[in-house]
C-alpha positions in Angstrom: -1.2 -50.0 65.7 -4.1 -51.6 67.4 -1.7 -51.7 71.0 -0.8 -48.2 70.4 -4.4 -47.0 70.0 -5.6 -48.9 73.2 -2.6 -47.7 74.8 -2.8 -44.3 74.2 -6.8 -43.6 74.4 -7.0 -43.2 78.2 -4.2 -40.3 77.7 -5.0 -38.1 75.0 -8.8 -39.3 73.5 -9.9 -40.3 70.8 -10.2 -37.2 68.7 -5.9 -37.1 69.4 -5.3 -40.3 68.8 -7.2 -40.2 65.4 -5.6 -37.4 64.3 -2.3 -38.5 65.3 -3.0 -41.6 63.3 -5.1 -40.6 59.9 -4.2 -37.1 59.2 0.2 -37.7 59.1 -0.2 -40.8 57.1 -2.8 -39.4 54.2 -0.9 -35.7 54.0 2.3 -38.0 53.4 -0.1 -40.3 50.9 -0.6 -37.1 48.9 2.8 -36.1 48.8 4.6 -39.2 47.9 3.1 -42.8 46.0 6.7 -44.3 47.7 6.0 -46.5 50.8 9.2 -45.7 52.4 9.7 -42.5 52.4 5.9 -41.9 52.8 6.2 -43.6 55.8 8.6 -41.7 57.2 7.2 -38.7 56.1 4.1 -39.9 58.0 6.5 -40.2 61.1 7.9 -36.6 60.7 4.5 -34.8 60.2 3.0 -36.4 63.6 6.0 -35.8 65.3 6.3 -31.9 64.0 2.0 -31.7 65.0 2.7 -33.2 68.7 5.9 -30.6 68.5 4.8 -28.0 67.6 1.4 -27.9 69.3 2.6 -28.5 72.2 4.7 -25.2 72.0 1.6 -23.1 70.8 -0.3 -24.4 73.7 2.4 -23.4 75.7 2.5 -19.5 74.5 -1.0 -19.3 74.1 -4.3 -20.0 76.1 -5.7 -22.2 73.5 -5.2 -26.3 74.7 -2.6 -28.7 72.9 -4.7 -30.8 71.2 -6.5 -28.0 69.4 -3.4 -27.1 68.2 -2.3 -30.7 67.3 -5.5 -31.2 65.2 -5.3 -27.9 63.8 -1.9 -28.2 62.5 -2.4 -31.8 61.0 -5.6 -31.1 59.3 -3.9 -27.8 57.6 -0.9 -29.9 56.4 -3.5 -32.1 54.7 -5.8 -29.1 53.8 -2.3 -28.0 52.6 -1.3 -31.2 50.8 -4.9 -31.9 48.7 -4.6 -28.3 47.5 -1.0 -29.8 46.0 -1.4 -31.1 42.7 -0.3 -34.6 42.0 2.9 -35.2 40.1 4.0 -37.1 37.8 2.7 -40.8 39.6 3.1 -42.9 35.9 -0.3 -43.7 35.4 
C-alpha cells in the first residue's frame, strides 16, 4: 500500500489518493464483518468511484476528482446510515 501511495501521489494528490484508499475499504467494513469478500467489495467500490467519476467529469463541467470523492463519501454516508446485521456478537 505504502508503494502505491508514493506512486500514485505525484498523479492524482493526496486528497485522491486518500479517498481512493479509506473511503472503499470502510463502506465495505460496514457492509460485511467477512475479510474476503469485504475486500473485494473494497476493490469494486474504488473501482466503480474512479469509473464512474470519471464519466461525470466527462458530461459535466465539474472536475474528476470531485466526483470521485463525492461518490465514495456518499457510498459510506450511504453505508453508516445501513444498520448492522446480524454480526454474532
Amino acid at each position: 500500500m505504502a508503494l502505491a501511495t508514493a506512486e500514485s501521489i505525484q498523479i492524482v494528490g493526496v486528497l485522491l489518493v486518500f479517498t481512493l484508499m479509506v473511503c472503499p475499504a470502510a463502506t465495505a467494513q460496514r457492509l460485511t464483518p467477512r475479510l474476503w469478500l469485504g475486500l473485494g467489495l473494497s476493490v469494486a467500490l474504488a473501482l466503480a468511484a474512479g469509473w464512474l467519476g470519471l464519466a461525470l467529469a466527462f458530461y459535466t463541467d465539474w472536475p474528476t476528482s470531485f466526483w470521485i470523492t463525492a461518490l465514495s463519501g456518499a457510498g459510506y454516508a450511504a453505508a453508516a446510515l445501513r444498520p448492522f446485521g446480524r454480526t454474532g456478537h
